[in-house]
C-alpha positions as CSV (number, residue, x, y, z in Angstrom):
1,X,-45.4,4.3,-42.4
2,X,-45.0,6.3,-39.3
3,X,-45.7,3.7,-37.1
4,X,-41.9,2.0,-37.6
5,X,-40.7,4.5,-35.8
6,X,-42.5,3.1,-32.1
7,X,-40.7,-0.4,-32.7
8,X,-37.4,1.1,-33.6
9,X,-37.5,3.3,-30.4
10,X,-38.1,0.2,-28.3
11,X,-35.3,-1.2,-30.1
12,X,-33.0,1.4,-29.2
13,X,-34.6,1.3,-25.8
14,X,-33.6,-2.2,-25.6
15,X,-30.0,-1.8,-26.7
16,X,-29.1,1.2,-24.5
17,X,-30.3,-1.2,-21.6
18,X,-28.3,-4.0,-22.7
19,X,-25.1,-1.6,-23.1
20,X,-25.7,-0.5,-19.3
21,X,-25.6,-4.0,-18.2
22,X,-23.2,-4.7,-20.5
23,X,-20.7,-2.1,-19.0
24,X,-21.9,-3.6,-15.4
25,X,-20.5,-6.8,-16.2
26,X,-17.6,-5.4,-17.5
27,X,-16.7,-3.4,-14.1
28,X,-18.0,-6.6,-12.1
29,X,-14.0,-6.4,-10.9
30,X,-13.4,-2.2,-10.4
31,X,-12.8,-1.1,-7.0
32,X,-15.9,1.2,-5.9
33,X,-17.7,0.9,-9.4
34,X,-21.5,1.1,-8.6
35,X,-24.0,-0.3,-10.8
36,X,-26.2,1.7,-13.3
37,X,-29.5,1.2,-14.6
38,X,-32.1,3.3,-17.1
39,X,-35.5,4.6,-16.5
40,X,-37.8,5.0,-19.7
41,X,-40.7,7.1,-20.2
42,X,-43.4,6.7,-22.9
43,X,-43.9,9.2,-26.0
44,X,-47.4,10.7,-26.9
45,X,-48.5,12.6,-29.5
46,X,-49.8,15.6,-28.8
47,X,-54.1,14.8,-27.6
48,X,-55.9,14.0,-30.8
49,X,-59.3,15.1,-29.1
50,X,-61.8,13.6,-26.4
51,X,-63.9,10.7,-26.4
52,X,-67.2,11.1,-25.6
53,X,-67.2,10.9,-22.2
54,X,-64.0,13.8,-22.0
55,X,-61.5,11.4,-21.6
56,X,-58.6,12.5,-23.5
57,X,-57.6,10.7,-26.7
58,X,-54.0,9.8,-27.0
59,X,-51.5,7.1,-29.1
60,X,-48.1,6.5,-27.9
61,X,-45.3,7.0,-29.8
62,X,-42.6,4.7,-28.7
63,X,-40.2,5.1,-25.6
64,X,-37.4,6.9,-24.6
65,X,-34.8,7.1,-22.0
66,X,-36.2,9.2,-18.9
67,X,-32.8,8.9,-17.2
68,X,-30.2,7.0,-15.4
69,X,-29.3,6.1,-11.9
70,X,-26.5,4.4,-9.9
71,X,-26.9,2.4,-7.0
72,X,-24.7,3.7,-4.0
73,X,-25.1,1.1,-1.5
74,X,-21.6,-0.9,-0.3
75,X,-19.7,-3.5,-2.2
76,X,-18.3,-5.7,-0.3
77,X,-14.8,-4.6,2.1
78,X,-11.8,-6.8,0.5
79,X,-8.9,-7.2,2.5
80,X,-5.8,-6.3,1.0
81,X,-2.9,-5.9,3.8
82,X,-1.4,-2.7,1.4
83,X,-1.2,0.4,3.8
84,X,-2.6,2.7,1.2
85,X,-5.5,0.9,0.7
86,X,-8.8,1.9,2.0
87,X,-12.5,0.9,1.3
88,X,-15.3,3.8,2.6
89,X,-18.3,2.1,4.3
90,X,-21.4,4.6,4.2
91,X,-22.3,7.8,2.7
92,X,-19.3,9.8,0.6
93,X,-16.2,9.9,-1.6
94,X,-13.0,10.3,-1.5
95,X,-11.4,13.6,-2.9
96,X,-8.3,13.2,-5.4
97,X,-7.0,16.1,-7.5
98,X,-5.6,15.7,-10.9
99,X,-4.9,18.1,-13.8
100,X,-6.2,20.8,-11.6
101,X,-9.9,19.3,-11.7
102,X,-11.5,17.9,-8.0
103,X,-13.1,14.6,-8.5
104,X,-14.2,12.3,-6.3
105,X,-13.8,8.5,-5.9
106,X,-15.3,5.4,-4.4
107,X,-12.6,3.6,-5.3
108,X,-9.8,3.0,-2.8
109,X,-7.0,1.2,-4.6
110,X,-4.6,3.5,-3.7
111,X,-0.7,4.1,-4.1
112,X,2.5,6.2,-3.3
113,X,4.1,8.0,-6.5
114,X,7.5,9.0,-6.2
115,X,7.4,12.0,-3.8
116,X,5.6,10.0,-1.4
117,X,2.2,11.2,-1.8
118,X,-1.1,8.8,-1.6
119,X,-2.3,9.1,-5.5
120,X,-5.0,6.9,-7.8
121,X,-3.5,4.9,-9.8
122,X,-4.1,7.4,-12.3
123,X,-2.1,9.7,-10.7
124,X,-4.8,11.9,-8.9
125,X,-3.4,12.7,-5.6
126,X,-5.7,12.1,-2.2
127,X,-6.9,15.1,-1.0
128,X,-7.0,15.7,3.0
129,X,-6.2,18.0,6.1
130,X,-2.3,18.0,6.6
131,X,-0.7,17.5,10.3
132,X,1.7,19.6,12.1
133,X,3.7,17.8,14.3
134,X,1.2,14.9,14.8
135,X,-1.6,17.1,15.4
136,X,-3.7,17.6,12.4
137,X,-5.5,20.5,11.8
138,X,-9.1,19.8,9.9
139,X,-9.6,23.9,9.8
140,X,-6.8,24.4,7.3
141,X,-7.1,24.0,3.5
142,X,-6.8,21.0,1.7
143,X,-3.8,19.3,0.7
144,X,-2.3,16.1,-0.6
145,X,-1.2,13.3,1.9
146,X,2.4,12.4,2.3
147,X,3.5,9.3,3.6
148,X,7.3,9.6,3.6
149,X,7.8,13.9,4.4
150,X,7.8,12.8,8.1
151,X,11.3,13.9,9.0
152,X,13.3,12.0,12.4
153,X,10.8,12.4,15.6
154,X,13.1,13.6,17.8
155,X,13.5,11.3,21.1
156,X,12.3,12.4,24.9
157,X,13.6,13.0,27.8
158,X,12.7,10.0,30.4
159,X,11.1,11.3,33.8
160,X,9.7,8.1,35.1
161,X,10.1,4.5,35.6
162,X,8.4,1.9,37.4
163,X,9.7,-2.2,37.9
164,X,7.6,-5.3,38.9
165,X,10.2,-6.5,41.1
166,X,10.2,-9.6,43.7
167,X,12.7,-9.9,46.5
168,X,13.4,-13.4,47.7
169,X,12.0,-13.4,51.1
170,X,14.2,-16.3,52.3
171,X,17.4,-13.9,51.4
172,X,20.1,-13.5,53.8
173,X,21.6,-10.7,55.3
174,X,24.3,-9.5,52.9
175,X,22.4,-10.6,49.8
176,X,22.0,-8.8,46.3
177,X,19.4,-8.4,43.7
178,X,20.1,-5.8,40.3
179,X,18.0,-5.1,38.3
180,X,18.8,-3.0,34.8
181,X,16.6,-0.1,33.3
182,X,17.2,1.7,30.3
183,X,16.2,5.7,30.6
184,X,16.6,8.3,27.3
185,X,17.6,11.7,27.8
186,X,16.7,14.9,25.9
187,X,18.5,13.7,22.6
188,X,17.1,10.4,22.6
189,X,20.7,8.8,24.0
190,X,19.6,5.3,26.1
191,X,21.5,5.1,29.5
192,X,21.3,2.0,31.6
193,X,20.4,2.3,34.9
194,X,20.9,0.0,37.6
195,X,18.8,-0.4,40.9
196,X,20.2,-2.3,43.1
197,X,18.8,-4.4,46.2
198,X,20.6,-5.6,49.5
199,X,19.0,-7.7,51.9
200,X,19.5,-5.9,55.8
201,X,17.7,-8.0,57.8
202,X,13.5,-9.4,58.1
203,X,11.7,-8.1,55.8
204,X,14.2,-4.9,55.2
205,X,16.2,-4.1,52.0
206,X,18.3,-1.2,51.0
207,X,18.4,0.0,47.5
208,X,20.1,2.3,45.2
209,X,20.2,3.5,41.8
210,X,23.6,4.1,39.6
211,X,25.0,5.3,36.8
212,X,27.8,4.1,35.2
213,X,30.7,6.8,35.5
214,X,31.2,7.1,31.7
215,X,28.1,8.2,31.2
216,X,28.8,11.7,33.1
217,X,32.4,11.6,31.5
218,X,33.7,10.2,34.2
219,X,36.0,6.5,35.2
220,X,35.6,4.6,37.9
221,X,33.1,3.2,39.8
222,X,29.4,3.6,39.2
223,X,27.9,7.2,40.2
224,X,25.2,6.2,43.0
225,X,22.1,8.8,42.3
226,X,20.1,8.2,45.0
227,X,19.8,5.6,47.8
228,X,17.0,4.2,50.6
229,X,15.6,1.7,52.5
230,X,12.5,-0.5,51.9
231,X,10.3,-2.4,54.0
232,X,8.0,-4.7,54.1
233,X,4.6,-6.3,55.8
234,X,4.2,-9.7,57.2
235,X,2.3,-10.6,54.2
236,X,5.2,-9.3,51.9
237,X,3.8,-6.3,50.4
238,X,5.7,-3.2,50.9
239,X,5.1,-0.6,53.8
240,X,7.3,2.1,52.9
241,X,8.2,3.6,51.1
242,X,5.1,4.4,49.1
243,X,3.8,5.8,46.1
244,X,7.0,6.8,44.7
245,X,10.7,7.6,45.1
246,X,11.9,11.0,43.5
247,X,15.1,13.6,43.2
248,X,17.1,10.7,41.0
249,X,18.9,13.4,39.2
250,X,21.5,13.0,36.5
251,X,23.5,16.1,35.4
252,X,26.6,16.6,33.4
253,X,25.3,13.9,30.8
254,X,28.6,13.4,28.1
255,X,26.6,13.8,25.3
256,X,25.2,17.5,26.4
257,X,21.7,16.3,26.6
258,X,20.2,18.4,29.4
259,X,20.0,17.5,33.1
260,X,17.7,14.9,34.5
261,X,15.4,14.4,37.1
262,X,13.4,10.7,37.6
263,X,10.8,9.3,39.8
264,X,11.0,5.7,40.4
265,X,6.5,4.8,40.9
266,X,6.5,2.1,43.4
267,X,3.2,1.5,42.6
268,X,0.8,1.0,39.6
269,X,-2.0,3.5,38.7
270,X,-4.4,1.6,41.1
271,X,-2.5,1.9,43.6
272,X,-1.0,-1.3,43.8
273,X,2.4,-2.0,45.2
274,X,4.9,-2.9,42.2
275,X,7.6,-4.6,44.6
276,X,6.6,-7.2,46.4
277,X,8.8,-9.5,49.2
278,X,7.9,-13.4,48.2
279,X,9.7,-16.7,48.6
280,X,10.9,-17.1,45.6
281,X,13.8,-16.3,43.3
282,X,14.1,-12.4,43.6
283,X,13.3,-11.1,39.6
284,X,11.9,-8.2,37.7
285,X,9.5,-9.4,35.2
286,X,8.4,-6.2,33.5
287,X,9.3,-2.7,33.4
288,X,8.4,0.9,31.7
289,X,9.8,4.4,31.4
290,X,7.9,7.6,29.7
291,X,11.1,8.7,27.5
292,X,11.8,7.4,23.7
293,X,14.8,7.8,21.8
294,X,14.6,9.4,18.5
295,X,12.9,7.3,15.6
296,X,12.3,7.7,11.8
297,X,8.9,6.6,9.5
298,X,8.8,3.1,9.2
299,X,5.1,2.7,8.4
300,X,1.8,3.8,8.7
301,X,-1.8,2.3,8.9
302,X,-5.1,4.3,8.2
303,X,-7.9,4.6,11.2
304,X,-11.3,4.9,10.4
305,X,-11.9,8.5,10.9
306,X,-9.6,8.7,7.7
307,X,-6.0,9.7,10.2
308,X,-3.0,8.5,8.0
309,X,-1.1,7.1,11.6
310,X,2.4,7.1,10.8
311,X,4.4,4.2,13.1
312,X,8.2,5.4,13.8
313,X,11.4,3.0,14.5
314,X,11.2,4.3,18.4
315,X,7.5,2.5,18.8
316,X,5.7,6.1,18.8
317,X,2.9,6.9,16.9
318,X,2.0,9.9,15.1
319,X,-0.5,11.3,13.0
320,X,0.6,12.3,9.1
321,X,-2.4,13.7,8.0
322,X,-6.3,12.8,7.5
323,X,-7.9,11.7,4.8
324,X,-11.5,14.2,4.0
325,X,-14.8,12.3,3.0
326,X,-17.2,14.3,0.8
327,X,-20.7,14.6,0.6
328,X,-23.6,15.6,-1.6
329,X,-27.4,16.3,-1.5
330,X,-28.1,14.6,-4.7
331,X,-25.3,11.4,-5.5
332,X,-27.6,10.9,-8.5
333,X,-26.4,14.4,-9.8
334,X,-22.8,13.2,-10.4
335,X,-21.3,13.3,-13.7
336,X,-19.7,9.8,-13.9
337,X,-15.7,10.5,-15.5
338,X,-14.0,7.1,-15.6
339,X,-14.2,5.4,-12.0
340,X,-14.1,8.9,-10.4
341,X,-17.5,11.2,-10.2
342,X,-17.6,15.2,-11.0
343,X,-19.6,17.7,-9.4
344,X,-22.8,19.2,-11.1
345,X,-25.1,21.7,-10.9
346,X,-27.6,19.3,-9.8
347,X,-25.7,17.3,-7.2
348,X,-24.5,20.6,-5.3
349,X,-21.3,21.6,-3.8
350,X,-19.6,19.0,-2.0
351,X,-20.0,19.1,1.7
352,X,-16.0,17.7,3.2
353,X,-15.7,16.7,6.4
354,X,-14.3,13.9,8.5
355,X,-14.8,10.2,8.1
356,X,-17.3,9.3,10.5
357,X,-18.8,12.6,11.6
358,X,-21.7,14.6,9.6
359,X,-23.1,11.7,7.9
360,X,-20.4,10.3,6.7
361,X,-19.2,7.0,6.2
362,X,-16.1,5.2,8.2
363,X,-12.9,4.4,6.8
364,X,-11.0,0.6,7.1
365,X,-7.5,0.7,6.2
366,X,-5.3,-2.0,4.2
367,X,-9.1,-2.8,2.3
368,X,-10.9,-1.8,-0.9
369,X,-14.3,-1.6,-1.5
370,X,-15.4,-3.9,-4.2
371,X,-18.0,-3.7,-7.1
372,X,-21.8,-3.7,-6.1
373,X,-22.2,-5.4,-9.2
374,X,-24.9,-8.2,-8.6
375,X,-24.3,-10.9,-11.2
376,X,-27.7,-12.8,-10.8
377,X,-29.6,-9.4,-10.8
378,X,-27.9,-8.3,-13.6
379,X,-28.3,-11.6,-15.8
380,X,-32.4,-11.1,-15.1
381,X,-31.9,-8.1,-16.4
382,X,-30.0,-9.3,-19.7
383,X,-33.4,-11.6,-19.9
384,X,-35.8,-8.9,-20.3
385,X,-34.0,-6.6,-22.2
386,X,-33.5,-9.6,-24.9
387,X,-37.3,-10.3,-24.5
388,X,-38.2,-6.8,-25.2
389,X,-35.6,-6.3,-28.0
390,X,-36.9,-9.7,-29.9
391,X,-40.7,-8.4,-29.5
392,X,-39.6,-5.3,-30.8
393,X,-37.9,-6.6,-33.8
394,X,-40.8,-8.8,-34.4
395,X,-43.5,-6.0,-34.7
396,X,-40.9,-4.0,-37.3
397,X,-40.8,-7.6,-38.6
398,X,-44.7,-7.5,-39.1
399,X,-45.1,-3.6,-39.8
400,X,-42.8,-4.6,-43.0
401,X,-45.1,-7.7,-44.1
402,X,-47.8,-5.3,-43.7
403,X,-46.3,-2.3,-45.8
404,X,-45.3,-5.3,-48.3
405,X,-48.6,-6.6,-49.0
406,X,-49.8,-2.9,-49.3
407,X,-47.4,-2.6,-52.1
408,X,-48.7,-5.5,-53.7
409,X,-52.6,-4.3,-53.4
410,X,-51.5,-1.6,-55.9
């Protein structure tokens, strides 16, 4: 009898859909997996004629699978605190390279092999635009991402310091204040600076800034590098000098770092006076310079336009590279290889780009991006396809009694 062969296809039918939630279930717990259903289609003969109004005449044949789709909506963002983590909110994939094949990835659990690049755990390395002396550059050609080829950033020459500095107004004449500021030159080598105050009389102080000798190659006293006088209002805020002091110039530096040349800002970027004359213990609670010494890789974090930001040993900050996103017309047109997708005819080229620009999705660091998995959804599912796999069995069940008392007719 022909006829078994429409239960047995919705048998089959059945099965493939519990296998698909069966393998859901099973990656209920893999980073970036995305859940997967089936469509189904019916099968009819070819039209057996018209009834009598026109209306074709046709008698399904069972069911078939029509296709399959994933859902690529977010899973939830899991914190992690591992730098090399990173979870993509929004539309794309991450591109990893293996066995020279491109594939691309939701999933974020990412590591450092050996040589220090950012890999799957599979080994697949992570794919992005490489950075030349902080600056990356997103028009040159792919290339994996290192997190340790960062070399020693070499330090910086300071050109500027500033001090938030009080000078006891109830001081007397003959008085002293110092205060100490540390200053790199053009190797990185710290030198500590000392400014110096000296009360002169109602609101008026002399200053000046030193060196110590050995520091030029010399003995002896301190090397005075420049010198002044500073004044200051009734109400204790200074009248001159203002804005800033320059020409503090050091030269003949022992280590043959090259010459020198500092401004001391009396004031802040708004304009505000930095020293002040109040009646209280004279104290510098907080000062800056522009220079750093050198510094070597001592971590990195990942921003959410994908930039691998590399933090050195001399508090500066520098980009390593930056991670690409891809895109595609048709996500449904991936060809699903393990936890990693492959281009198709059908999904198109992929479209790479920046995290965050072009329609693509944003990037949080130290996270992964869990399973999209719904349990409760997926458990109604379970439901129907059991439902629809017992019916089935049941009308084979009845198509046999049938055939059976046929048999016995004869």
């Amino acid at each position: 009898m022909s006829a078994f062969s429409i239960p047995l296809s919705g048998l089959a039918a059945s099965s493939s859909a519990l296998n698909v939630i069966a393998n859901n279930l099973a990656n209920l717990s893999t980073d970036g997996y995305k859940d997967q259903s089936l469509s189904f289609a019916g099968i009819f003969n070819q039209m057996q004629g018209t009834s009598g109004n026109g209306d074709p005449i046709q008698v399904g044949n069972g069911v078939e699978i029509a296709g399959r789709s994933s859902d690529f909506s977010d899973g939830n963002v899991t914190s992690t605190g591992i730098s090399s983590n990173m979870a993509l909110q929004g539309n794309g994939f991450f591109v990893v390279q293996g066995n020279g094949q491109t594939a691309y990835t939701r999933a974020g659990d990412f590591t450092v092999n050996s040589d220090g690049y950012l890999c799957t755990p599979q080994g697949e390395l992570v794919m992005g635009y490489p950075a030349t002396n902080g600056v990356v550059s997103t028009g040159a050609a792919m290339a994996p991402i290192s997190v340790a080829d960062a070399g020693v950033v070499p330090g910086s020459a300071s050109t500027s310091f500033q001090m938030t500095t009080n000078l006891n107004a109830a001081a007397s004449v003959g008085d002293t204040f110092s205060a100490p500021m540390t200053v790199y030159d053009s190797l990185g080598e710290s030198h500590l600076l000392s400014v110096n105050y000296t009360n002169t009389g109602a609101n008026s102080w002399s200053y000046s800034v030193s060196l110590p000798a050995a520091d030029t190659g010399g003995t002896g006293s301190p090397t005075v590098l420049a010198s002044g006088s500073l004044t200051f209002n009734s109400d204790g805020t200074l009248a001159s000098p203002t804005g800033s002091v320059g020409g503090i110039n050091i030269s003949g530096l022992a280590d043959g770092a090259a010459n020198m040349s500092l401004t001391w800002n009396l004031s802040d970027s708004a304009g505000n006076a930095l020293i002040t004359q109040q009646s209280s213990t004279s104290a510098t609670s907080a000062s800056s310079q522009n220079g750093y010494a050198s510094g070597t890789l001592s971590g990195y974090s990942i921003l959410s336009d994908g930039t691998v930001q590399g933090q050195f040993s001399n508090n500066q900050t520098i980009a390593l590279g930056q991670v690409a996103v891809a895109r595609f017309n048709n996500n449904q047109g991936l060809i699903q290889s393990g936890n990693d997708y492959l281009a198709s005819f059908s999904s198109g080229q992929a479209m790479l780009g920046e995290a965050g620009t072009g329609g693509a999705g944003t990037i949080t660091g130290g996270s992964v991006e869990a399973s999209n998995v719904d349990l409760t959804a997926e458990f109604s599912k379970m439901i129907e396809a059991q439902q629809g796999y017992q019916a089935n069995a049941k009308v084979l069940t009845t198509m046999n009694q049938i055939s059976q008392a046929t048999l016995q007719i004869i």
